[in-house]
N, CA, C and O atoms as a GROMACS GRO file, in nm:
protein
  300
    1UNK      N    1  -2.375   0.268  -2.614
    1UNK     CA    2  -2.296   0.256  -2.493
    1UNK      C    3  -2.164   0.188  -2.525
    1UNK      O    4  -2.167   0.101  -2.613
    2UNK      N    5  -2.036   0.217  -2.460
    2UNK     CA    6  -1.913   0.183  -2.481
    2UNK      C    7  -1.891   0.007  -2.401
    2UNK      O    8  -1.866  -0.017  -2.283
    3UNK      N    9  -1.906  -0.066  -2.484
    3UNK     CA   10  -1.923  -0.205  -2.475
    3UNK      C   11  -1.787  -0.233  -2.312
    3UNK      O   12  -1.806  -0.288  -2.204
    4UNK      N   13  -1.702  -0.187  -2.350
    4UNK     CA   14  -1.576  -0.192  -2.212
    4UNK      C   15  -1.676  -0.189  -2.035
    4UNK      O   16  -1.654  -0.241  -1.926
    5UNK      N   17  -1.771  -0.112  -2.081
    5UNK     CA   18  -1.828  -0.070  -1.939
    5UNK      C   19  -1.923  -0.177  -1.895
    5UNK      O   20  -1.945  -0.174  -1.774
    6UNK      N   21  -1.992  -0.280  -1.969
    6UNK     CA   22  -2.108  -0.379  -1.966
    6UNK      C   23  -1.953  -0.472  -1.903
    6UNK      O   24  -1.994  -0.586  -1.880
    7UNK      N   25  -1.815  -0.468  -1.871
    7UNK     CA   26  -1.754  -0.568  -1.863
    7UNK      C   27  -1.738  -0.534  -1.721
    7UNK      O   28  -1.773  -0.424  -1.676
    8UNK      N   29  -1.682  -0.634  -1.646
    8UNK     CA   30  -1.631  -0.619  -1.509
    8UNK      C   31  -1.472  -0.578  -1.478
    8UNK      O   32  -1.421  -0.529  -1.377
    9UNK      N   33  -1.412  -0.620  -1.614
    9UNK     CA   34  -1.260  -0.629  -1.608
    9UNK      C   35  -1.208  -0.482  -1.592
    9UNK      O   36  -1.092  -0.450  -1.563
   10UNK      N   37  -1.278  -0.426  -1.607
   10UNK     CA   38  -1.232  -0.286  -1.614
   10UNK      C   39  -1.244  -0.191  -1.484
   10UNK      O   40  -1.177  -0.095  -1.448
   11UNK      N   41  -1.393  -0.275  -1.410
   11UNK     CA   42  -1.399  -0.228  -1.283
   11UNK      C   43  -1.339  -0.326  -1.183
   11UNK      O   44  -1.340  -0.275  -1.071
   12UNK      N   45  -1.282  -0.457  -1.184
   12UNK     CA   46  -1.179  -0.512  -1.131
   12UNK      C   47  -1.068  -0.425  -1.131
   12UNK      O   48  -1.020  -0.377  -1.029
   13UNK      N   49  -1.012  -0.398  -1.290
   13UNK     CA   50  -0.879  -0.357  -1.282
   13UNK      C   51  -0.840  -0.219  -1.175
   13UNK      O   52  -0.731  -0.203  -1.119
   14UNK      N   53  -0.978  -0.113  -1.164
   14UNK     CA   54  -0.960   0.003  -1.119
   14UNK      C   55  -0.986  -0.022  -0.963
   14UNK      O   56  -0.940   0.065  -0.888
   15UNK      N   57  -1.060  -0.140  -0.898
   15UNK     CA   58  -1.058  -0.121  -0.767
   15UNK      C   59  -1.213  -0.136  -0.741
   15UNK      O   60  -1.238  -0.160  -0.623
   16UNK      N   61  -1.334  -0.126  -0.832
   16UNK     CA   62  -1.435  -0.120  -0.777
   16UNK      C   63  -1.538   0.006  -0.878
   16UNK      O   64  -1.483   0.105  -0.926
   17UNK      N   65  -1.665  -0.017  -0.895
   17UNK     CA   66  -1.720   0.080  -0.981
   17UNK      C   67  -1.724   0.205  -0.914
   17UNK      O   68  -1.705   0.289  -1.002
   18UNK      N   69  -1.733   0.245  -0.836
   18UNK     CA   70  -1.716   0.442  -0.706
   18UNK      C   71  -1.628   0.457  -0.817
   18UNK      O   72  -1.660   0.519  -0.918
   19UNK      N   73  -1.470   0.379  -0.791
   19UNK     CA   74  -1.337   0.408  -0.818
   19UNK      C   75  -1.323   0.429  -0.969
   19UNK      O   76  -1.263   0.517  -1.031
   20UNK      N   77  -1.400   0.318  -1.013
   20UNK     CA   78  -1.387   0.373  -1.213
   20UNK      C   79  -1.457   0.488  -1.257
   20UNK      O   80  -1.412   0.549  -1.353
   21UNK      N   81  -1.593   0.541  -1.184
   21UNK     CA   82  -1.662   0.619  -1.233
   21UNK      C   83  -1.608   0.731  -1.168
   21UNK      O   84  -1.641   0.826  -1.238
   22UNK      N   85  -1.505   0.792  -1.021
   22UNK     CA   86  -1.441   0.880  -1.036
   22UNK      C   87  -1.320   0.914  -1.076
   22UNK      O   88  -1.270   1.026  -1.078
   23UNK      N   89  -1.258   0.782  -1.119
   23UNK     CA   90  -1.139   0.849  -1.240
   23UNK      C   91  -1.201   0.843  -1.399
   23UNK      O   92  -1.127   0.883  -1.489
   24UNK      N   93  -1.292   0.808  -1.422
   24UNK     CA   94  -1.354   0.822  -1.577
   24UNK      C   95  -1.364   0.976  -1.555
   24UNK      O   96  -1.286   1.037  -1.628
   25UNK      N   97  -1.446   1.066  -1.464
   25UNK     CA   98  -1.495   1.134  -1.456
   25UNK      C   99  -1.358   1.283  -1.437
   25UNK      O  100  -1.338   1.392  -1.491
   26UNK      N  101  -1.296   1.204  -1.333
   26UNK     CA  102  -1.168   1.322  -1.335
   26UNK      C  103  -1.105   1.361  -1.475
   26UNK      O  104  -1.057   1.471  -1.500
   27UNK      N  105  -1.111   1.275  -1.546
   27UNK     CA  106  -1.024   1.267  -1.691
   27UNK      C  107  -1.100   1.303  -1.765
   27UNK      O  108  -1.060   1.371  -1.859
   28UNK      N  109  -1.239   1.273  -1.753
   28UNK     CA  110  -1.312   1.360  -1.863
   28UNK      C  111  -1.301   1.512  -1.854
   28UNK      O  112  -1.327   1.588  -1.947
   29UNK      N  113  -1.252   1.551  -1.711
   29UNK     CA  114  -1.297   1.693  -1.679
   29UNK      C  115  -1.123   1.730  -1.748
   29UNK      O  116  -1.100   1.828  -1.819
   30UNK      N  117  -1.026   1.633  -1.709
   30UNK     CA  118  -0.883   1.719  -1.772
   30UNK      C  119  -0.843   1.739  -1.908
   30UNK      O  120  -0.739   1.796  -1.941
   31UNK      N  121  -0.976   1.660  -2.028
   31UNK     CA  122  -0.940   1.611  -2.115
   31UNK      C  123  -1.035   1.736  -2.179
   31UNK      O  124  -1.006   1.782  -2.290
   32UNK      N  125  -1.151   1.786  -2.102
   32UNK     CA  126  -1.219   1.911  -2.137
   32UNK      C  127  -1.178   2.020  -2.137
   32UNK      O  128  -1.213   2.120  -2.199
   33UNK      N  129  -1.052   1.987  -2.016
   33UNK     CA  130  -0.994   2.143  -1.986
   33UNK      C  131  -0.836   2.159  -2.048
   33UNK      O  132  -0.745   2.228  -2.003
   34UNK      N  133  -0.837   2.076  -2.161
   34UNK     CA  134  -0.729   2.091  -2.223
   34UNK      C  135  -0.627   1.936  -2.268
   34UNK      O  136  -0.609   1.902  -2.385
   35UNK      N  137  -0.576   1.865  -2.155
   35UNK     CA  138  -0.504   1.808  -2.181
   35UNK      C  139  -0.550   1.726  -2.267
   35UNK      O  140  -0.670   1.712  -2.294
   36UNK      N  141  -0.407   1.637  -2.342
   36UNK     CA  142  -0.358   1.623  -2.447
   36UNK      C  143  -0.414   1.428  -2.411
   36UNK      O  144  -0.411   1.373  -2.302
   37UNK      N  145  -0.447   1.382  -2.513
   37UNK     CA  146  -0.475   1.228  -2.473
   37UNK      C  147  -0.371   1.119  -2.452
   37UNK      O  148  -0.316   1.116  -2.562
   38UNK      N  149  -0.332   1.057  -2.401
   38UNK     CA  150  -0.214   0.985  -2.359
   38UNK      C  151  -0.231   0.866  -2.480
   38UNK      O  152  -0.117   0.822  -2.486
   39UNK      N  153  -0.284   0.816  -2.545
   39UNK     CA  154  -0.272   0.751  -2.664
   39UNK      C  155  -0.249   0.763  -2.758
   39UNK      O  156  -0.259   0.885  -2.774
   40UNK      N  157  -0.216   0.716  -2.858
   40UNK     CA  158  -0.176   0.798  -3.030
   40UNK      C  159  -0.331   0.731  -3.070
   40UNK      O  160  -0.382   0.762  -2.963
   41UNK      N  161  -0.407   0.686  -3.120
   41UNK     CA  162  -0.492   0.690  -3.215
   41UNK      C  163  -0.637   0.732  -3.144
   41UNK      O  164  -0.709   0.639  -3.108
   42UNK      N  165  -0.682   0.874  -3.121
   42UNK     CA  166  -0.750   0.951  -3.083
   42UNK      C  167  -0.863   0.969  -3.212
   42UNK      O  168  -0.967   1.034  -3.200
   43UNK      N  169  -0.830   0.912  -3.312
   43UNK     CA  170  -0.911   0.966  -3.441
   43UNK      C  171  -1.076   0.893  -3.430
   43UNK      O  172  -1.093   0.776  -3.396
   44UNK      N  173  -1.182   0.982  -3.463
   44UNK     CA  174  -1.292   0.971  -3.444
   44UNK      C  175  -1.332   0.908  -3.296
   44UNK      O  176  -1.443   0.856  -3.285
   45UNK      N  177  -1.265   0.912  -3.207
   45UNK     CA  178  -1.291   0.865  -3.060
   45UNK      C  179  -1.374   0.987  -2.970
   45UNK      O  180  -1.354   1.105  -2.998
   46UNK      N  181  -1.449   0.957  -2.885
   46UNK     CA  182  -1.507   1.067  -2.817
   46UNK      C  183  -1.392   1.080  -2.687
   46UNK      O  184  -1.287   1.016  -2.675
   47UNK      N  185  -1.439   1.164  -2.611
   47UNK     CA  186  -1.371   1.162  -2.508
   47UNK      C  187  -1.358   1.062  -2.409
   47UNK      O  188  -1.262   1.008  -2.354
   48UNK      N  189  -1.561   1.043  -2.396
   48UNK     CA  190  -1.487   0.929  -2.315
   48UNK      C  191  -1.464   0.744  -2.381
   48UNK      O  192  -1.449   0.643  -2.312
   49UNK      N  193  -1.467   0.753  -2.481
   49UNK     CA  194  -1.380   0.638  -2.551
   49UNK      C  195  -1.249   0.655  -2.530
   49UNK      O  196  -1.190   0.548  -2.516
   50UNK      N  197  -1.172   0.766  -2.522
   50UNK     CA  198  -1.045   0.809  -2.503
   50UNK      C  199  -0.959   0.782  -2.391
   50UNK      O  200  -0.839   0.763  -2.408
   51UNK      N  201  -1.036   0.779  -2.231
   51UNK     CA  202  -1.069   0.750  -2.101
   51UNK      C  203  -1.058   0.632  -2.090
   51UNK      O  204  -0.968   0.587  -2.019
   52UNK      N  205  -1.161   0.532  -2.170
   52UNK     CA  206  -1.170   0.408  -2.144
   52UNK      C  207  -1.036   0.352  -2.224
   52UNK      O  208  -1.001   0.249  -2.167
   53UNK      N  209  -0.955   0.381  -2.330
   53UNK     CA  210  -0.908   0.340  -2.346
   53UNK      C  211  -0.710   0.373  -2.309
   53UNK      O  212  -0.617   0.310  -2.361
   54UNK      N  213  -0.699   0.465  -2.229
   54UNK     CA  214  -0.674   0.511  -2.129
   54UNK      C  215  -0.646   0.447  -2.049
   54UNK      O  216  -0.526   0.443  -2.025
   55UNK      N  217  -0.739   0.362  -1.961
   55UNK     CA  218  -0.752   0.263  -1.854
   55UNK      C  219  -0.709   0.150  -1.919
   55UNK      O  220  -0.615   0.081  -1.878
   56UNK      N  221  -0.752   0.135  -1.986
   56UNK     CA  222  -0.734  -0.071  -2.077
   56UNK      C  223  -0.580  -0.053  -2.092
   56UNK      O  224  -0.508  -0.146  -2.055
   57UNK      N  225  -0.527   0.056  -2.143
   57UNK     CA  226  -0.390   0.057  -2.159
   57UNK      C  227  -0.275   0.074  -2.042
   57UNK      O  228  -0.156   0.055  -2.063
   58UNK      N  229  -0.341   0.121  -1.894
   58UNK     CA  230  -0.299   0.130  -1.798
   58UNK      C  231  -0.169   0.287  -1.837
   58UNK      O  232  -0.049   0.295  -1.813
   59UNK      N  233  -0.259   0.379  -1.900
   59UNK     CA  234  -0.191   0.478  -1.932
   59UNK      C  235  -0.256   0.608  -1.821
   59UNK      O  236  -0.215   0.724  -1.825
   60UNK      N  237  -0.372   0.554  -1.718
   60UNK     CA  238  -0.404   0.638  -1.594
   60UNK      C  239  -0.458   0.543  -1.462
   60UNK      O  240  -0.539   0.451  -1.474
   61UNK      N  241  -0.414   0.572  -1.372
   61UNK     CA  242  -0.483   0.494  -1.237
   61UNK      C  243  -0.532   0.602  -1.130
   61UNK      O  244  -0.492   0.716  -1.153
   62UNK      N  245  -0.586   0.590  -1.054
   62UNK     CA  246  -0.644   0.671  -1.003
   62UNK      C  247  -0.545   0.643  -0.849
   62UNK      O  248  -0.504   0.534  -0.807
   63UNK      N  249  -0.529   0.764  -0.793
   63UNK     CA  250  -0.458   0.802  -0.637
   63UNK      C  251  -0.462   0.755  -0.522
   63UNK      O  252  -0.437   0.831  -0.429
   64UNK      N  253  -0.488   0.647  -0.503
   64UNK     CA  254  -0.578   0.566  -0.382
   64UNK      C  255  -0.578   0.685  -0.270
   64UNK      O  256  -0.686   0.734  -0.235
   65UNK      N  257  -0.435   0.738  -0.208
   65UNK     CA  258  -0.437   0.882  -0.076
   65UNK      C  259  -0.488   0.978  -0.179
   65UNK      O  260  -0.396   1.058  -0.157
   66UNK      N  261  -0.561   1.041  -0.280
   66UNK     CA  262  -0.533   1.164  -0.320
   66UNK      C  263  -0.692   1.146  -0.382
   66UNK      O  264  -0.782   1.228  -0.364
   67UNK      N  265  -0.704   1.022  -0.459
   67UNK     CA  266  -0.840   1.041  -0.542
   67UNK      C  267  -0.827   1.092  -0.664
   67UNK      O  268  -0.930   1.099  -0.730
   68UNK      N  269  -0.718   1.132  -0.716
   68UNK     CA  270  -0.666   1.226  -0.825
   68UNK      C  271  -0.671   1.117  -0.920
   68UNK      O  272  -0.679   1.008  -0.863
   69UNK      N  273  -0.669   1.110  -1.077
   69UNK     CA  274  -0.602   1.065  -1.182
   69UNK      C  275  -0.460   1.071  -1.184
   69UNK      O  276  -0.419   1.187  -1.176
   70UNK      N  277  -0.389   1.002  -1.192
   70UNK     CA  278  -0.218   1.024  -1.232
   70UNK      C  279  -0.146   0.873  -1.333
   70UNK      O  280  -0.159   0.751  -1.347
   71UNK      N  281  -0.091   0.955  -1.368
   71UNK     CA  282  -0.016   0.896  -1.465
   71UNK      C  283   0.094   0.789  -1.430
   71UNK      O  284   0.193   0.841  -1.379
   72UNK      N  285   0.101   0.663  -1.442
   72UNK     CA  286   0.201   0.561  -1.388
   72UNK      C  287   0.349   0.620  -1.440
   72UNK      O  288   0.398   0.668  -1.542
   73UNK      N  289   0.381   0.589  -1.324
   73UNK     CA  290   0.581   0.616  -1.355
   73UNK      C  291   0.612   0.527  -1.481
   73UNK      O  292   0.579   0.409  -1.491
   74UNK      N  293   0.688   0.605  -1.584
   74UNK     CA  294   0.733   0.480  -1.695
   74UNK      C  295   0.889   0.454  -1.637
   74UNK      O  296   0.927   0.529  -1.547
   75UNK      N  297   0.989   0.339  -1.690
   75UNK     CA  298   1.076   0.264  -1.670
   75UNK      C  299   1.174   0.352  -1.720
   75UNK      O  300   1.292   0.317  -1.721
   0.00000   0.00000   0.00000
């Protein structure tokens, strides 16, 4: 099991466990259906290690009106 998930910080950061387990889940499905991983070191990572680390990096948040995964505006 991916040690990040036994933590709370991660379901703090997203809003609540509903909220982490349906953007883990949206991203697993965009990351199946093609897209590209928003991190550079993808090597030997599964997908959803990829997800979780994803979130830790604040490189996806989930839509609060939409429910969607999306990508934070960069500067």
């Amino acid at each position: 099991m991916i040690n990040e998930l036994k933590n709370t910080e991660l379901v703090n950061k997203v809003g609540g466990r509903f909220k982490l387990t349906a953007l883990i889940q949206k991203r697993l499905e965009e990351l199946v259906n093609g897209s590209r991983p928003l991190i550079e070191d993808t090597g030997g990572k599964t997908n959803m290690e990829i997800v979780i680390q994803e979130i830790k990096e604040d490189k996806i948040a989930i839509d609060n009106r939409t429910g969607e995964t999306q990508e934070p505006e960069q500067d």
